[in-house]
LOGUMI-580331 format. One record per atom (N, C-alpha, C, O): residue in three letters; x, y, z; atom name. Coordinates in Angstrom, 3 decimals. Each point is the difference from the previous one (the first is absolute). Example, Ala and Ser with C-alpha at 12.3 -4.5 7.8 and 13.67 -1.06 7.14 Angstrom:
2
ATOM  code         x         y         z  site
ATOM   ala    13.190    -5.690     7.800     N
ATOM   ala    -0.890     1.190     0.000    CA
ATOM   ala     0.900     1.200     0.000     C
ATOM   ala     1.036    -0.019     0.665     O
ATOM   ser    -1.386     1.069    -1.385     N
ATOM   ser     0.820     1.190     0.060    CA
ATOM   ser    -0.770     1.090     0.730     C
ATOM   ser     0.509     1.108     0.169     O
% end
This chain:
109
ATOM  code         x         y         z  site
ATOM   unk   -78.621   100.900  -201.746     N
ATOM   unk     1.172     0.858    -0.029    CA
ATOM   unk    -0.415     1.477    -0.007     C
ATOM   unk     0.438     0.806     0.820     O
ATOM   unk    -1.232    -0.524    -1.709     N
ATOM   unk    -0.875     1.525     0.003    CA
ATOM   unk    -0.371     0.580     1.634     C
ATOM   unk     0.166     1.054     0.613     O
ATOM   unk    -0.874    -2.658    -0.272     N
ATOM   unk    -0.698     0.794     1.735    CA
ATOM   unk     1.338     0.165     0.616     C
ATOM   unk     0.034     1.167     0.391     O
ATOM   unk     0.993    -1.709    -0.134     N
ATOM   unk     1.120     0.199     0.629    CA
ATOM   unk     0.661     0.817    -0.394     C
ATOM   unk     1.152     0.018     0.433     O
ATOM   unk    -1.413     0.636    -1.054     N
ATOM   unk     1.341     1.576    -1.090    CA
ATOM   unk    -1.417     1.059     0.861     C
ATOM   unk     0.139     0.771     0.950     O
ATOM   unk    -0.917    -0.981    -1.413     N
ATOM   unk    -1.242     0.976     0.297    CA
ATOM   unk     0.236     0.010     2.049     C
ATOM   unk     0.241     1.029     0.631     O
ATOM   unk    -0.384    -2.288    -0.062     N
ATOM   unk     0.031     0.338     1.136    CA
ATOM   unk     1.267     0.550     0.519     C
ATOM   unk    -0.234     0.610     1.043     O
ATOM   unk     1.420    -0.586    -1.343     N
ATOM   unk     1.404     0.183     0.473    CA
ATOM   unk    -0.255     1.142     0.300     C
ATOM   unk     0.122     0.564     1.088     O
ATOM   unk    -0.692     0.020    -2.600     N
ATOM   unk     0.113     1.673    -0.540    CA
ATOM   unk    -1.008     0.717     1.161     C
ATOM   unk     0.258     1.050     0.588     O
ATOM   unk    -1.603    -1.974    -0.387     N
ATOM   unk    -0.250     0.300     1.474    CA
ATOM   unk     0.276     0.710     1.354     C
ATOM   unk    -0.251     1.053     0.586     O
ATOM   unk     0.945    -2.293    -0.414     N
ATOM   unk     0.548    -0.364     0.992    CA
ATOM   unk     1.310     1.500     0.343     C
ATOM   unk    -0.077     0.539     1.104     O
ATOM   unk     1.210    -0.003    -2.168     N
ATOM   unk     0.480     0.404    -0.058    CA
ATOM   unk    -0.266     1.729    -0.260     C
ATOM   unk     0.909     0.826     0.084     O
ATOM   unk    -2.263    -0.509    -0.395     N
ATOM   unk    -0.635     1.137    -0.089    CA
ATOM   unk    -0.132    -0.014     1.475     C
ATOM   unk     0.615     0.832     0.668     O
ATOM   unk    -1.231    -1.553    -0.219     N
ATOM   unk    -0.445     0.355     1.614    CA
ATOM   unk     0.813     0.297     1.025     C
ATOM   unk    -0.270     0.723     0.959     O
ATOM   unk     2.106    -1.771    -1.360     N
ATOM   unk     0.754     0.682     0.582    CA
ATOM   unk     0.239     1.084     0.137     C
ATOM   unk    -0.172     0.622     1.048     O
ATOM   unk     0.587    -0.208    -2.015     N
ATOM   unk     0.378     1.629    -0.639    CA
ATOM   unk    -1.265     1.084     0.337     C
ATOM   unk     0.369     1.130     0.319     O
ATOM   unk    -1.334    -1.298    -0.348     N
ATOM   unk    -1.176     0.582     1.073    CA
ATOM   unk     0.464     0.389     1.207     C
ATOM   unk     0.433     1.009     0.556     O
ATOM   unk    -0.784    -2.718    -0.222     N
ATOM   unk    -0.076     0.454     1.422    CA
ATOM   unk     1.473     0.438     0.797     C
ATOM   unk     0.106     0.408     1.156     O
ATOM   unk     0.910    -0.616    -2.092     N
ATOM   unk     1.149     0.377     0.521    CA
ATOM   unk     0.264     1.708     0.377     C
ATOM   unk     0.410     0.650     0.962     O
ATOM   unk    -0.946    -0.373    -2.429     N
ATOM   unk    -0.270     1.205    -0.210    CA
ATOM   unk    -0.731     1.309     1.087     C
ATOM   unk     0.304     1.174     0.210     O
ATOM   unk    -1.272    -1.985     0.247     N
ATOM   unk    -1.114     0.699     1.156    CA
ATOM   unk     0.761     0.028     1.486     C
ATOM   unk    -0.135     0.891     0.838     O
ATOM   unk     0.917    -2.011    -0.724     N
ATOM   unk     0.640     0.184     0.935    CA
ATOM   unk     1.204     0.792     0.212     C
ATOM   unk     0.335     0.282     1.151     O
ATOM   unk     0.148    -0.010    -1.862     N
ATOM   unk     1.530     1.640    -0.089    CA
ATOM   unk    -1.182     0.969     1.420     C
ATOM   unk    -1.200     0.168     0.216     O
ATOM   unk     2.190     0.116     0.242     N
ATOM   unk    -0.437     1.359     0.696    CA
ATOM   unk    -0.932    -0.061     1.491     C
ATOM   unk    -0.368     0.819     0.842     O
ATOM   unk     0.212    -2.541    -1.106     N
ATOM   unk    -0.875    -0.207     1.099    CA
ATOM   unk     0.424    -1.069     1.165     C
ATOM   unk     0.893    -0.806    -0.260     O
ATOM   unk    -1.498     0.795     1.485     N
ATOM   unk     1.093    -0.924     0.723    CA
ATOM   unk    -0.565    -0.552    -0.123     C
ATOM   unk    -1.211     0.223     0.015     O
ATOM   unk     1.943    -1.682    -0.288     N
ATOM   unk    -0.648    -1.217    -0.219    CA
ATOM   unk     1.605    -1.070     0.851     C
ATOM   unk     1.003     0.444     0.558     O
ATOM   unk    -1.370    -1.695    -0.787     N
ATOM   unk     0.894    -0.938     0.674    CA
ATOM   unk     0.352    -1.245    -1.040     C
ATOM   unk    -0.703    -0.680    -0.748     O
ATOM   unk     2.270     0.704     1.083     N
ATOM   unk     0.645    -0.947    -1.107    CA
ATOM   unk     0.436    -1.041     1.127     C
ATOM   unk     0.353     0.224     1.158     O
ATOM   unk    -0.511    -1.682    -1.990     N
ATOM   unk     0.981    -1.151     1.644    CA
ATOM   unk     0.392    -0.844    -1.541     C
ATOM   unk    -0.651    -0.456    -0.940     O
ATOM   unk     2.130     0.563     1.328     N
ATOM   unk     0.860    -0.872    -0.801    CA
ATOM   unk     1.244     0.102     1.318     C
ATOM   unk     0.095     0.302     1.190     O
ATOM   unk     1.049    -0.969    -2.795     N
ATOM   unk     1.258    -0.526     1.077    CA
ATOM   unk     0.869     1.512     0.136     C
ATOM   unk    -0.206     0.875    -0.840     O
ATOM   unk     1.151    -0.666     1.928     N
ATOM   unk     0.526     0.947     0.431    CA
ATOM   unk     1.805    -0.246    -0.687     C
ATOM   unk     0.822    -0.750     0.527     O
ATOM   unk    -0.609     1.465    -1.589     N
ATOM   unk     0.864    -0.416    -0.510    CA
ATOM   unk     1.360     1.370    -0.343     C
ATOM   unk    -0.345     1.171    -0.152     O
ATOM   unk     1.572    -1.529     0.094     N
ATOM   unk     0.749     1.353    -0.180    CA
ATOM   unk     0.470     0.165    -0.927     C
ATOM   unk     0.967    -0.641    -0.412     O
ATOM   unk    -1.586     1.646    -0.228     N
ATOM   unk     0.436    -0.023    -1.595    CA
ATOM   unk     1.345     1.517     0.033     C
ATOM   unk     0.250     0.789     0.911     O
ATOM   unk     0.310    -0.903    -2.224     N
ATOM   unk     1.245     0.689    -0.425    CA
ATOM   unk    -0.764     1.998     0.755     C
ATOM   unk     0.590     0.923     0.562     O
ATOM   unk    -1.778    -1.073    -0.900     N
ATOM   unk     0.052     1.741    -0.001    CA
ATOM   unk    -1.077     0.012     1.566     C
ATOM   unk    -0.623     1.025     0.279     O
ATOM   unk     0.537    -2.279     0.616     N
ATOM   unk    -0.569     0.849     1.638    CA
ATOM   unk    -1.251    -1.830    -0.229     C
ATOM   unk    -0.192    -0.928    -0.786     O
ATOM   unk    -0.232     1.422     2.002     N
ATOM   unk    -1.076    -1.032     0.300    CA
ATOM   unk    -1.167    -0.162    -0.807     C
ATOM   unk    -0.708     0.949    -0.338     O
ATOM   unk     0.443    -2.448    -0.055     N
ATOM   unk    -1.367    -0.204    -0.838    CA
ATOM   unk    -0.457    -1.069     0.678     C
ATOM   unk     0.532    -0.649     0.901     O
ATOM   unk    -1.667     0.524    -1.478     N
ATOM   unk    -1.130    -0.646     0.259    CA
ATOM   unk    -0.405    -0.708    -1.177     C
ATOM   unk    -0.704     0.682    -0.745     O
ATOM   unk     0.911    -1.695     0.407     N
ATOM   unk    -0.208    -1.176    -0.946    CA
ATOM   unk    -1.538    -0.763     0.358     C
ATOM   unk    -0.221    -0.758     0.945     O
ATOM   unk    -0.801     1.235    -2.063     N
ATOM   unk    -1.571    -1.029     0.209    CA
ATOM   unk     0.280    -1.419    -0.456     C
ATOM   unk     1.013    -0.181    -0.675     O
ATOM   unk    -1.624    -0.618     0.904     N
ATOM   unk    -0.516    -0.997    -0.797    CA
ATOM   unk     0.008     0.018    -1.231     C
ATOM   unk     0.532    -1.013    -0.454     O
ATOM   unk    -0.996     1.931    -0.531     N
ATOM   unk    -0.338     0.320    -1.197    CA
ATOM   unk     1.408     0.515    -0.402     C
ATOM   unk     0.229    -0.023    -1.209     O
ATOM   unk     0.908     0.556     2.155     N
ATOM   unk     1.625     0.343    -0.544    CA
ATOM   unk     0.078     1.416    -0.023     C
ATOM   unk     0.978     0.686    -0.298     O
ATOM   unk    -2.188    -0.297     0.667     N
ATOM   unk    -0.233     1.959    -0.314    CA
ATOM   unk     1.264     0.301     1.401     C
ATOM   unk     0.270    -0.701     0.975     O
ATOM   unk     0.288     2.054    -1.433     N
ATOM   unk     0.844     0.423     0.887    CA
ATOM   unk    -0.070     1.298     0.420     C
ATOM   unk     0.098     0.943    -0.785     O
ATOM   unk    -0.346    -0.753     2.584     N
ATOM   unk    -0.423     1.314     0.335    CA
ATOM   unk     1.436     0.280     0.685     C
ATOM   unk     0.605    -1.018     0.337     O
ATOM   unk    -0.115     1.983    -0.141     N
ATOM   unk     0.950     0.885     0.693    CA
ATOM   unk    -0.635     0.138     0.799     C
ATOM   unk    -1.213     0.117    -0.171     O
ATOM   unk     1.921    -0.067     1.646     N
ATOM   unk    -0.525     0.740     1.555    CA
ATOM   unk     0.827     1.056    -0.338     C
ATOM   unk     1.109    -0.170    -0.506     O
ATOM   unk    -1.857     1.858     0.900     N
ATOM   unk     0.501     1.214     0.022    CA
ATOM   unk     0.924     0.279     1.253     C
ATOM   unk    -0.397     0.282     1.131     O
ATOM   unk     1.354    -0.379    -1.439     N
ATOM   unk     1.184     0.388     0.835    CA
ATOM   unk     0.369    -0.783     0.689     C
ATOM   unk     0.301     0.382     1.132     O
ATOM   unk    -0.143    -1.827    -1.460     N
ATOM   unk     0.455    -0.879     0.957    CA
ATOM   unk     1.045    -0.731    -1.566     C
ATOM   unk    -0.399    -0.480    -1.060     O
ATOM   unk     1.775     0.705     1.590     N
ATOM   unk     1.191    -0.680    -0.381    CA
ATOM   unk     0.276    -1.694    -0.165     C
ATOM   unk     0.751    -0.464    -0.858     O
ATOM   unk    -1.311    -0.140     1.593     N
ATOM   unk    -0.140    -1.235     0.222    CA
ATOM   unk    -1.168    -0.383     1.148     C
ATOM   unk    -0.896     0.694     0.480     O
ATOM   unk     1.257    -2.004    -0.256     N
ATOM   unk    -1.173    -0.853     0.978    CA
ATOM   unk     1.152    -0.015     0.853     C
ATOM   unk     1.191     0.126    -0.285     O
ATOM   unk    -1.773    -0.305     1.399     N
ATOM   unk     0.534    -0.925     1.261    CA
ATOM   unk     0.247    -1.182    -0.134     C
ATOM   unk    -0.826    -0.462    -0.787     O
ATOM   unk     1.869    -0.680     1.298     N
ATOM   unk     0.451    -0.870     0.074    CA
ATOM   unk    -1.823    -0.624     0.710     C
ATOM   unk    -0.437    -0.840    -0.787     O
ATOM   unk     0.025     0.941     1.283     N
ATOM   unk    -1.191    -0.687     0.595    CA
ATOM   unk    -1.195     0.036    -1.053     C
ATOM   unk    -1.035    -0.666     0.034     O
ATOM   unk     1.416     1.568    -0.934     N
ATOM   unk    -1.598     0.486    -1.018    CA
ATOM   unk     0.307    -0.443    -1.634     C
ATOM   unk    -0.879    -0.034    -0.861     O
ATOM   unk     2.877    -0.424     0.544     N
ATOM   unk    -0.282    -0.298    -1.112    CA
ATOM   unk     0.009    -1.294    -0.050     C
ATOM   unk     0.395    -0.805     0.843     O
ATOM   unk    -0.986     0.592    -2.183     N
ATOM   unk    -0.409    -0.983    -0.364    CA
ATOM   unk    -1.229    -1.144     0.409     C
ATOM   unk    -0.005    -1.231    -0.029     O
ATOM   unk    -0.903     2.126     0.376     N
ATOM   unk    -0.825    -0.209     1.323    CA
ATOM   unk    -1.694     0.753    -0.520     C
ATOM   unk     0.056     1.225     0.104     O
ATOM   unk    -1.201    -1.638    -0.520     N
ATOM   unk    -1.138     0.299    -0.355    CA
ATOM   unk    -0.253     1.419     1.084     C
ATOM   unk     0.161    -0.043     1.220     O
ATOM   unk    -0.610     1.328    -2.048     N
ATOM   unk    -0.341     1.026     0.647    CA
ATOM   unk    -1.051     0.764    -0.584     C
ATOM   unk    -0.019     0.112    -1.225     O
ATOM   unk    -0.947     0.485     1.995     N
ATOM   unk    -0.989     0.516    -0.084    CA
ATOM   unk     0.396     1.496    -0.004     C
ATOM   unk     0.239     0.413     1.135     O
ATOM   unk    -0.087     0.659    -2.289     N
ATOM   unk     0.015     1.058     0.316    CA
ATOM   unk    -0.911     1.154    -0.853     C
ATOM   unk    -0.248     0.035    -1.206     O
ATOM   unk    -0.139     0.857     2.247     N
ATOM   unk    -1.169     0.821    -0.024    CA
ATOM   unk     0.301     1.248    -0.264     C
ATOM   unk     0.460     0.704     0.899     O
ATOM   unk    -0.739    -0.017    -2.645     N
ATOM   unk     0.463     1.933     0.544    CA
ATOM   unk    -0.686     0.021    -1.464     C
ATOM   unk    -0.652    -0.876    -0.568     O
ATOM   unk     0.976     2.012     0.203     N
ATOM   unk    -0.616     0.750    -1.389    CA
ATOM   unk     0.944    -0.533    -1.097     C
ATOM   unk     1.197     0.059     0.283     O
ATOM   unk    -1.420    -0.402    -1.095     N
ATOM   unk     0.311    -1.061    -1.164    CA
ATOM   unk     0.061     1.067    -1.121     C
ATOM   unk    -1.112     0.370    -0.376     O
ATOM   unk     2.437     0.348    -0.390     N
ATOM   unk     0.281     1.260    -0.211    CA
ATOM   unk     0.749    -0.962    -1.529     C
ATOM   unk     0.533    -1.103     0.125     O
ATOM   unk    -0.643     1.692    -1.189     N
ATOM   unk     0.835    -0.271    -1.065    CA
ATOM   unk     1.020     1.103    -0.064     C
ATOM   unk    -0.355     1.090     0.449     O
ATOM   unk     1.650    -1.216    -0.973     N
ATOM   unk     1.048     0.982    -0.063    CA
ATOM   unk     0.765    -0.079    -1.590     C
ATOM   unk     0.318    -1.138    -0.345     O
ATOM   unk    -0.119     1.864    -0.281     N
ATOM   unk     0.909    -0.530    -1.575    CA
ATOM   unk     1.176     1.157     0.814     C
ATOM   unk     0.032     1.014     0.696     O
ATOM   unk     0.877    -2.063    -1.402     N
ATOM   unk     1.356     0.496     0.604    CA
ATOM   unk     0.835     0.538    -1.314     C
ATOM   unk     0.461    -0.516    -1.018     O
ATOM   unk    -0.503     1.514     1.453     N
ATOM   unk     1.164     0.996    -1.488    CA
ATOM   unk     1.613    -0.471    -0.027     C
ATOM   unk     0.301    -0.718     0.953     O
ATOM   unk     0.193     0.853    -1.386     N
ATOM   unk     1.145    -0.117    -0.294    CA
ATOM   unk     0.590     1.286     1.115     C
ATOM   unk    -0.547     1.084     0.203     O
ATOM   unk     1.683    -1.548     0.345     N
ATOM   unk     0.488     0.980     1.162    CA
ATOM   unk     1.258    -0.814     0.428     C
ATOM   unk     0.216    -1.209     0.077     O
ATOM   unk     0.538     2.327     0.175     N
ATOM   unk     1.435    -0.625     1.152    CA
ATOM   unk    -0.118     0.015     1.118     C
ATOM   unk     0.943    -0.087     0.786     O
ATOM   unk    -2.457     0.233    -0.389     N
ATOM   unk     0.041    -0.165     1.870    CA
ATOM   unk     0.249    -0.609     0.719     C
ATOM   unk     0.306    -1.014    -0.627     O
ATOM   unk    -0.125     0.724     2.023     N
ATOM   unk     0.667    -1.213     0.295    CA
ATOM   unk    -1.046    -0.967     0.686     C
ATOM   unk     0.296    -1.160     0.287     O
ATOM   unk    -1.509     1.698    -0.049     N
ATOM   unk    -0.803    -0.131     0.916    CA
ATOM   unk    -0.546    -2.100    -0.485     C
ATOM   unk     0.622    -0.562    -0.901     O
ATOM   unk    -1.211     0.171     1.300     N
ATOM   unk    -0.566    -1.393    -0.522    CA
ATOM   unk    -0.574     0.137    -1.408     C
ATOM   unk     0.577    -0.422    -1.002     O
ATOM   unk    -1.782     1.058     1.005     N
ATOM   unk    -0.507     0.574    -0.868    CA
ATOM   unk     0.426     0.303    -1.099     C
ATOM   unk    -0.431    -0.492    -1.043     O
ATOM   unk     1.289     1.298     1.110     N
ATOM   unk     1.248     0.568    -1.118    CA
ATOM   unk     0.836    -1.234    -0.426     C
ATOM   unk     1.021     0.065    -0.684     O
ATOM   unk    -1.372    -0.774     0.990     N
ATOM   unk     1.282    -1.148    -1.023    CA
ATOM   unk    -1.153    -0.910    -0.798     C
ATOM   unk     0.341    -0.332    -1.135     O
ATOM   unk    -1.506    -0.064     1.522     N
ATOM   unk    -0.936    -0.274    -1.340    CA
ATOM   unk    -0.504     1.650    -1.149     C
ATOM   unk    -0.458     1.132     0.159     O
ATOM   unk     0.819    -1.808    -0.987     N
ATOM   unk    -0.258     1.101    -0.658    CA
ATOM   unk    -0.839    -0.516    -1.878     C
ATOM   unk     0.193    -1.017    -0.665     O
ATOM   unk    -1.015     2.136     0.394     N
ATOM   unk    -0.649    -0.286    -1.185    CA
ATOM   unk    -1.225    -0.940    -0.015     C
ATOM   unk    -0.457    -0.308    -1.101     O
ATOM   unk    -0.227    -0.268     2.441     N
ATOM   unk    -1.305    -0.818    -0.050    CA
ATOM   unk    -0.902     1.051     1.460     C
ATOM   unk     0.117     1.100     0.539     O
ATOM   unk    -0.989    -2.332    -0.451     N
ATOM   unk    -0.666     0.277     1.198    CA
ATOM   unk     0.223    -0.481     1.191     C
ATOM   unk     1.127    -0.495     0.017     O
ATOM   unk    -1.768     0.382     1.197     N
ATOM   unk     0.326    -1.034     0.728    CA
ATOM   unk    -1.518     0.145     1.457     C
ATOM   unk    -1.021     0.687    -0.024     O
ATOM   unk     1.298    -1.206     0.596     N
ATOM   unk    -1.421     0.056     0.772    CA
ATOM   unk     0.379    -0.010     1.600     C
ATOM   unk     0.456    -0.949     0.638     O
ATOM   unk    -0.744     2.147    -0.211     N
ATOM   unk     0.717    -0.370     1.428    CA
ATOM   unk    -1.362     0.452     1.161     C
ATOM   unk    -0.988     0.718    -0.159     O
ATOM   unk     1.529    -1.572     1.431     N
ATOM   unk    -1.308    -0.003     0.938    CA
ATOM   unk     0.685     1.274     1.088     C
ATOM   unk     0.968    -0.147     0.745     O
ATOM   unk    -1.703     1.250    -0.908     N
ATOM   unk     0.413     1.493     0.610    CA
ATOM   unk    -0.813    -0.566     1.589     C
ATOM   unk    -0.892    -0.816     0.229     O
ATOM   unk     1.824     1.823     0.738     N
ATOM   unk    -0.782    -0.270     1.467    CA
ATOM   unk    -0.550    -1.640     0.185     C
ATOM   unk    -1.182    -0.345    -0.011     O
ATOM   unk     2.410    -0.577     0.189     N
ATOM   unk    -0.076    -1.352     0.253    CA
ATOM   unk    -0.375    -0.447     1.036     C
ATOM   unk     0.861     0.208     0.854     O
ATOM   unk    -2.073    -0.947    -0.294     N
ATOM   unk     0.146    -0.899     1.328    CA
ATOM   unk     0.038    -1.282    -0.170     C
ATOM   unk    -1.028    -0.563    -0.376     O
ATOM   unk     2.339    -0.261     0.639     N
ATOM   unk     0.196    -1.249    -0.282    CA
ATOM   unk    -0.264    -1.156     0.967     C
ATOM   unk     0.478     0.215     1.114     O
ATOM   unk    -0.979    -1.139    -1.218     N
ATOM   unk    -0.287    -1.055     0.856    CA
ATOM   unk     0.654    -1.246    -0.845     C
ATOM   unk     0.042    -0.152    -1.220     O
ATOM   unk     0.465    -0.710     2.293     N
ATOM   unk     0.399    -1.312    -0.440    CA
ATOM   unk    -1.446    -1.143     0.267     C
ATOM   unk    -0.543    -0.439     1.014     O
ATOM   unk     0.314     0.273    -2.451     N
ATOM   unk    -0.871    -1.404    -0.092    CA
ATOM   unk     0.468    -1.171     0.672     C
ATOM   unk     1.140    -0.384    -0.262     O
ATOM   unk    -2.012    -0.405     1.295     N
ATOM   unk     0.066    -0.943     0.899    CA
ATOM   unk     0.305    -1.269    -1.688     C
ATOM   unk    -0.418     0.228    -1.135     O
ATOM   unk     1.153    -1.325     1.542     N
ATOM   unk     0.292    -0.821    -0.723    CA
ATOM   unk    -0.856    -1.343     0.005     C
ATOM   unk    -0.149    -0.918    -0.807     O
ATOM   unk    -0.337     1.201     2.044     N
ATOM   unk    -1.262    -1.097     0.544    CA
ATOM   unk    -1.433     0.052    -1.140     C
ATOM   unk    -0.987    -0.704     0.217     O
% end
C-alpha cells in the first residue's frame, strides 16, 4: 500500500512537471473534438480540457471525431468581468487554450 501512495505521488509530480514545461510551447494534443458551453475543446484520454483559440464550435464533420491539434499551449486565469467575449463567461479559474491552431482529423483506421 506504501509503494502505491509513494508511486501515485510519482506519477502525479511528473504530471504537473511536465505539464508545466509545456505552457508556452507548441506542442500537440489528440483527443475527442467536443462543444463545450464557452467555444471548442479538445477532450484527452486522461479528461484534460484544451480550448481551441477562437474557434466557437467544431464543424459538423470534426465533432465528435478524434483530432490532432498543433499551436502554443498558453494558460489563461480568467478575472471576473461582464465581457461578452467566450472567455469572459468562465470566470475565477484557469483554463488552457491551444493559440495559432492547426487541426487535423485522426484517421479512425
Amino acid at each position: 500500500m506504501v509503494k502505491l501512495k509513494f508511486y501515485l505521488v510519482n506519477v502525479v509530480l511528473f504530471l504537473v512537471v511536465y505539464s508545466k514545461a509545456l505552457y508556452g510551447q507548441d506542442t500537440t494534443i489528440v483527443g475527442k473534438a467536443v462543444n463545450a458551453k464557452y467555444g471548442a475543446l479538445v477532450v484527452t484520454t486522461t479528461e484534460d480540457g484544451y480550448y481551441i483559440d477562437k474557434l466557437e464550435s467544431w464543424s459538423p464533420e470534426m465533432k465528435e471525431k478524434t483530432v490532432r491539434v498543433t499551436g502554443k499551449l498558453i494558460i489563461k486565469k480568467i478575472k471576473k468581468t461582464k465581457a461578452k467575449t467566450i472567455s469572459g463567461r468562465i470566470t475565477g479559474q484557469e483554463i488552457k487554450i491551444i493559440r495559432r491552431p492547426k487541426i487535423q482529423l485522426v484517421s479512425s483506421t
